[in-house]
C-alpha positions as CSV (number, residue, x, y, z in Angstrom):
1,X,0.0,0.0,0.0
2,X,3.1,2.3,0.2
3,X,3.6,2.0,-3.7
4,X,0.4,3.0,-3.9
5,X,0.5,6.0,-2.5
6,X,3.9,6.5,-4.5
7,X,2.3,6.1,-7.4
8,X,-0.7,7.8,-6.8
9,X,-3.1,4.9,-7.1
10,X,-5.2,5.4,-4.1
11,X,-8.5,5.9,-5.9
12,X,-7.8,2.1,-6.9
13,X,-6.6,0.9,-3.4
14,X,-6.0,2.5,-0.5
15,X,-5.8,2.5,3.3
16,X,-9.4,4.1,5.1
17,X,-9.1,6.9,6.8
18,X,-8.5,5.5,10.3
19,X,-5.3,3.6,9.0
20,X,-6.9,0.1,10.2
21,X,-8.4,-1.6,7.1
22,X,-8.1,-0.9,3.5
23,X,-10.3,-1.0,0.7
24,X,-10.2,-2.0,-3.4
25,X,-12.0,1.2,-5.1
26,X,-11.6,0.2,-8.6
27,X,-11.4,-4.1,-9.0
28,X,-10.8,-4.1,-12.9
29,X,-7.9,-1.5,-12.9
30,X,-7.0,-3.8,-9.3
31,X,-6.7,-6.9,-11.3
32,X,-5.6,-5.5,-14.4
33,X,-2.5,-3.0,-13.5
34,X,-1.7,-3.6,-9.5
35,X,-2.2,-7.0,-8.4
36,X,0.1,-8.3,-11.5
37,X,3.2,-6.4,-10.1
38,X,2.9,-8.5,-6.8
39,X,1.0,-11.3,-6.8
40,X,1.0,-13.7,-10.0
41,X,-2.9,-14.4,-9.1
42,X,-6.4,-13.5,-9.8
43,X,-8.4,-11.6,-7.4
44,X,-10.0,-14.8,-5.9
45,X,-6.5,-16.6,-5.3
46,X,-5.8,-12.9,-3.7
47,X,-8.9,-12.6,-1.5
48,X,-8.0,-16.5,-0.6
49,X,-4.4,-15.4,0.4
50,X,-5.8,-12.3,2.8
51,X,-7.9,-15.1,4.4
52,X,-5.4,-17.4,5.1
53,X,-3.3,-15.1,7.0
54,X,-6.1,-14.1,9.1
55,X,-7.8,-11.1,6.8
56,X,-11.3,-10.5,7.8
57,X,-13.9,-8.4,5.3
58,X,-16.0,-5.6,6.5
59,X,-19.6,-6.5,5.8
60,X,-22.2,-4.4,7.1
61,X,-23.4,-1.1,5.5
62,X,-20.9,1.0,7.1
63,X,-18.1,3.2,5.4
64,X,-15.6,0.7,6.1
65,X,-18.2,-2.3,4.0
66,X,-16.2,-4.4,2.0
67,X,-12.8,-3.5,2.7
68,X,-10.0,-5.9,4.8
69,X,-8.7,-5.7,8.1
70,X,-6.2,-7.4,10.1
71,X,-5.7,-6.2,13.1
72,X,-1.9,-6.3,13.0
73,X,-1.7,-4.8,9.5
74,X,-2.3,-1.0,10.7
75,X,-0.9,1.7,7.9
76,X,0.8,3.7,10.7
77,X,2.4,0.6,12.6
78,X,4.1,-1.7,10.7
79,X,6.2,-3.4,12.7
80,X,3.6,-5.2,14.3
81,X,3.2,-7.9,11.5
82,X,6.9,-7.5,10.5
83,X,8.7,-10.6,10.0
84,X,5.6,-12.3,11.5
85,X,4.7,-16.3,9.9
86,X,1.0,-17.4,7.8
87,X,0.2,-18.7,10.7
88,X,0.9,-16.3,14.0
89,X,-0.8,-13.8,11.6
90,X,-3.7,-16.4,11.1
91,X,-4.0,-17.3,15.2
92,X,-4.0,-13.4,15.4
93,X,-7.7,-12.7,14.5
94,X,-10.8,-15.0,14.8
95,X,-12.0,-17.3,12.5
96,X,-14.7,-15.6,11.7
97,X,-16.6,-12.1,12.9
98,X,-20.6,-11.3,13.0
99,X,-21.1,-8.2,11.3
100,X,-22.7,-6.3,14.6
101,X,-19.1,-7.1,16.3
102,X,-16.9,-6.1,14.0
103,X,-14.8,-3.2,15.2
104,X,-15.8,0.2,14.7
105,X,-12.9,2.3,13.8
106,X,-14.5,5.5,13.6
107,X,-15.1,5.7,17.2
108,X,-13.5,8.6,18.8
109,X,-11.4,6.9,20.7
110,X,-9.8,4.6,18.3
111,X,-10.6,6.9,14.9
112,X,-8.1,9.6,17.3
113,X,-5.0,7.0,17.9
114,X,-4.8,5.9,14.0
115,X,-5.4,9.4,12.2
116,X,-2.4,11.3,10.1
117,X,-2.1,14.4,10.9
118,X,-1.8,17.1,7.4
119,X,2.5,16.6,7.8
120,X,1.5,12.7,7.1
121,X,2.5,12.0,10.7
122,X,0.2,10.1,13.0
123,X,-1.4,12.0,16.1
């Protein structure tokens, strides 16, 4: 997600605005010009791959619907899944989580922690 901000792609992938989950914006420009450069796989083989290390998706109606979260992948923090194995990263998060308690991360008191200040630095 660092290239992508490099490059100026985040309108086709990006982190939210809380720095805790990030979301695919455009799938077909995803597929056809991103993914490629990392991953010699289609979408579903990538979706797969987030899954096995313990990626969860969003559902819900929310902002945050549909994008991926782990909850040691943080944009502002990433030494916390540095270096880390499939499967620490997989024992990491729950198998599976019911919409209604899936994290909020626009609550004040985690949105606060995670945000980047206008310099890019967190606050």
């Amino acid at each position: 997600l660092d290239d992508v901000e490099k490059y100026g792609h985040q309108t086709i992938v990006s982190w939210l605005p809380h720095g805790k989950s990030f979301m695919i914006h455009d799938r077909p420009f995803f597929c056809d010009h991103i993914l490629p450069h990392y991953f010699k796989t289609k979408l579903t083989s990538f979706r797969q791959t987030l899954r096995s290390y313990g990626f969860a998706q969003m559902g819900g109606h929310g902002w945050d619907s549909g994008s991926y979260y782990h909850k040691l992948f943080v944009r502002d923090d990433p030494s916390l899944c540095e270096g880390l194995s499939q499967e620490v990263m997989k024992q990491a998060m729950p198998e599976w989580i019911h919409p209604q308690d899936e994290p909020n991360f626009y609550a004040e008191s985690t949105f606060r922690t995670c945000r980047r200040d206008e310099d890019g630095s967190g606050s």
